[in-house]
C-alpha positions in Angstrom: 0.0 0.0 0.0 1.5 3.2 -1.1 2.1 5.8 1.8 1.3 9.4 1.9 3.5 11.3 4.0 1.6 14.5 4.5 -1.3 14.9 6.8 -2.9 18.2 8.1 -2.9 19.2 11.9 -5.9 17.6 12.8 -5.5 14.2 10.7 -2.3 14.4 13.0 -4.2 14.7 16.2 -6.0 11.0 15.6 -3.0 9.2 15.1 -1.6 7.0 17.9 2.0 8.5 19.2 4.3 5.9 18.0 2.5 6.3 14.3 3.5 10.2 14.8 7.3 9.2 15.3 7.0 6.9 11.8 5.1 9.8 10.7 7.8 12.1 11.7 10.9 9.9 10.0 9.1 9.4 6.9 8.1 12.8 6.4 12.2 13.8 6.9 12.6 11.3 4.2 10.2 13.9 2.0 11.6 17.1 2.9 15.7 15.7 1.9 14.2 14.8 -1.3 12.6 17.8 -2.0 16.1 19.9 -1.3 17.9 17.2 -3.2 14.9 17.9 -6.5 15.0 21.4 -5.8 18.8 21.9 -6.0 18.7 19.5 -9.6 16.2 21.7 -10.7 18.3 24.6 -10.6 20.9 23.2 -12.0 19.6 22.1 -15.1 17.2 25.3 -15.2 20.9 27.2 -15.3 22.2 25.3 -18.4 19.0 26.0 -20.1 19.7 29.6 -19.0 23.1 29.6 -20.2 22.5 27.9 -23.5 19.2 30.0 -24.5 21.4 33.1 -24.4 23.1 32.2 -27.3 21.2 33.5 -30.3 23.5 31.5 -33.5 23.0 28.1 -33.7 27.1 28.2 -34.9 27.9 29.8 -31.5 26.0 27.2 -29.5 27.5 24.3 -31.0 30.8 25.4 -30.6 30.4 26.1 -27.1 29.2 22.9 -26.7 32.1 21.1 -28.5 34.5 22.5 -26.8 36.5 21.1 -23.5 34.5 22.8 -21.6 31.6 22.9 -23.0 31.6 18.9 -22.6 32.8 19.3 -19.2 30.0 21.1 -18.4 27.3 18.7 -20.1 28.8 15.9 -18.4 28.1 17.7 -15.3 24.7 17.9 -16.1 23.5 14.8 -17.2 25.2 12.9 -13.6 23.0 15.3 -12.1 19.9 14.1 -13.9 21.0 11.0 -13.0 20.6 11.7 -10.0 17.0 12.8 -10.3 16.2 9.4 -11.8 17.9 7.8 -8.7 15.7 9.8 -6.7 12.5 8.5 -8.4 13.6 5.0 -7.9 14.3 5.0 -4.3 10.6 7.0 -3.9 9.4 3.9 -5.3 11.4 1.5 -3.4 9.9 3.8 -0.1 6.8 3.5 -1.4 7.0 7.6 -0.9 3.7 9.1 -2.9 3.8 12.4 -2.1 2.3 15.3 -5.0 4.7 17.5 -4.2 7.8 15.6 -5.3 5.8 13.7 -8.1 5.5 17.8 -9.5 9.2 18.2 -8.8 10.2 15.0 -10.8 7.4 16.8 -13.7 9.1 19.8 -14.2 12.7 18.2 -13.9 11.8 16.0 -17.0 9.9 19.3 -19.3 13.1 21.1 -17.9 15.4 18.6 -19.3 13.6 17.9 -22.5 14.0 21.7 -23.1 17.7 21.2 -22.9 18.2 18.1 -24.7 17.1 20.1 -27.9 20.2 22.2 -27.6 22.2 18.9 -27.6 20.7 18.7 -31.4 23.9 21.0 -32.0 26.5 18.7 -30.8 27.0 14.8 -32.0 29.6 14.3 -29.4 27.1 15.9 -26.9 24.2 13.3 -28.0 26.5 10.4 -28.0 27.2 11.1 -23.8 23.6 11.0 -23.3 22.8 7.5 -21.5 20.1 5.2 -23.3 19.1 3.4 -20.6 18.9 5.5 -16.7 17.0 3.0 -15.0 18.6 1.5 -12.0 20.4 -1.3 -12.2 18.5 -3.6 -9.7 20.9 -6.7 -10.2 21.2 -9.2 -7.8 24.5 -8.3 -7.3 23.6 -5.0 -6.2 24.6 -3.4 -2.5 22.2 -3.7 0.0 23.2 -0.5 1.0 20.8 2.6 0.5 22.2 5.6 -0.6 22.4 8.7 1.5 21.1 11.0 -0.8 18.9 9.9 -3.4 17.9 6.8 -1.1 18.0 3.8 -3.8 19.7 0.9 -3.0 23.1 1.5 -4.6 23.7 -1.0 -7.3 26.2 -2.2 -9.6 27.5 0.0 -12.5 27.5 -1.9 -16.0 31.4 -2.7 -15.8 30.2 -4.4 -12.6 32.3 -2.3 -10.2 30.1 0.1 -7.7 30.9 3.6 -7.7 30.2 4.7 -4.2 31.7 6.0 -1.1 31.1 5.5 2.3 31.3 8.5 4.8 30.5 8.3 8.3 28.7 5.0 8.4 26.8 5.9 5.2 26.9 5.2 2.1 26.2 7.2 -1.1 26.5 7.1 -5.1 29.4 9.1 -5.5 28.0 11.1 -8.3 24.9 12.3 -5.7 27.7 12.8 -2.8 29.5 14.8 -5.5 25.8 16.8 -6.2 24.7 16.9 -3.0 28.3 18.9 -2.0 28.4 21.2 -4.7 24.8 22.0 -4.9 22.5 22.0 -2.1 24.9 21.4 1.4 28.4 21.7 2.3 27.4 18.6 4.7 26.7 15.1 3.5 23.2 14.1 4.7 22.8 10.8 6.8 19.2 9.7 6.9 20.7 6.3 6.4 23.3 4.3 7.7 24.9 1.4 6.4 22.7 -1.1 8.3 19.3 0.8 6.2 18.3 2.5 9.5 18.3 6.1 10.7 21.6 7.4 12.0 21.5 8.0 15.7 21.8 12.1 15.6 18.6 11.9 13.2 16.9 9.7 15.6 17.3 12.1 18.1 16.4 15.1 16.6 13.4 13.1 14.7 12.0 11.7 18.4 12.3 15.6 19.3 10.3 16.5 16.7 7.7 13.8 17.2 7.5 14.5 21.0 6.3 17.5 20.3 3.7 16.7 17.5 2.5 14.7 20.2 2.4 17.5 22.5 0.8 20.0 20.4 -2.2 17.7 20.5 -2.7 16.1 23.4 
């Protein structure tokens, strides 16, 4: 049964205290995803930006061909990536929440805007991946992923490109994001052992306390 994650103050009020506490971690889960859309909206928002405000086609290509320009792409589509990490591990969580389900919307008419200045560069269109759905192998980690929350799963060379920080693991392409992009702080809803780290517990079982005392 899919989950939604959002109730109003007086749904809140009816449900027992230990349901508030899930309540609570679940909807933490929500607001980290929504940072984590939020900042890979922006940044593909910004190459559309960029890339709009050159008015010749002749212009556009070569800035796309260049070392840089590539560079820069690259940068991009990893962060998409991410996004489509993101929409797996919301179905692995069985998170159904309108709000992200909007934010993955406009992250894919966002994208398809850019991919149409890609028309201008071969070398650009050849990076583009054909296939971004996770790889759900059974030789996949069990591990989750600190950021995006999928289970972290073999690449197609059949190495994993991840890191662990803290306890936690994470795709190091979303740690790399997640840095540069929305915090200076790698996020640790998850540890290696698929449970809460114990400094979000706490501030979590803070938080639900006093949901529960707001409405008793």
């Amino acid at each position: 049964m899919l989950l939604h994650f959002r109730c109003n103050h007086v749904e809140r009020s009816k449900i027992h205290p230990t349901n508030v506490y899930i309540l609570c971690i679940m909807e933490a889960k929500v607001d980290h995803l929504q940072r984590c859309l939020d900042g890979i909206y922006k940044v593909i928002q910004s190459a559309n930006d960029i890339l709009r405000g050159i008015s010749q086609p002749s212009v556009c290509s070569e800035v796309l061909q260049s070392p840089r320009g590539v560079a820069y792409i690259s940068g991009v589509i990893e962060v998409y990536k991410v996004a489509k990490r993101v929409e797996g591990g919301m179905k692995d969580l069985r998170i159904d929440n309108e709000k992200l389900h909007n934010c993955l919307r406009d992250i894919e008419l966002i994208w398809n805007n850019l991919q149409g200045f890609f028309s201008f560069s071969p070398s650009v269109l050849q990076m583009l991946p054909s296939d971004l759905a996770p790889d759900c192998s059974e030789n996949a980690q069990n591990e989750s992923c600190g950021v995006c929350l999928l289970i972290i799963a073999n690449e197609l060379n059949g190495t994993v490109n991840s890191v662990l920080y803290n306890g936690c693991h994470y795709h190091a392409s979303c740690a790399n994001f997640w840095l540069n992009c929305v915090d200076s702080n790698l996020p640790a809803l998850i540890e290696a052992d698929g449970r809460e780290s114990s400094s979000d517990r706490a501030d979590l079982a803070i938080t639900a306390l006093s949901c529960i005392g707001h409405h008793q």
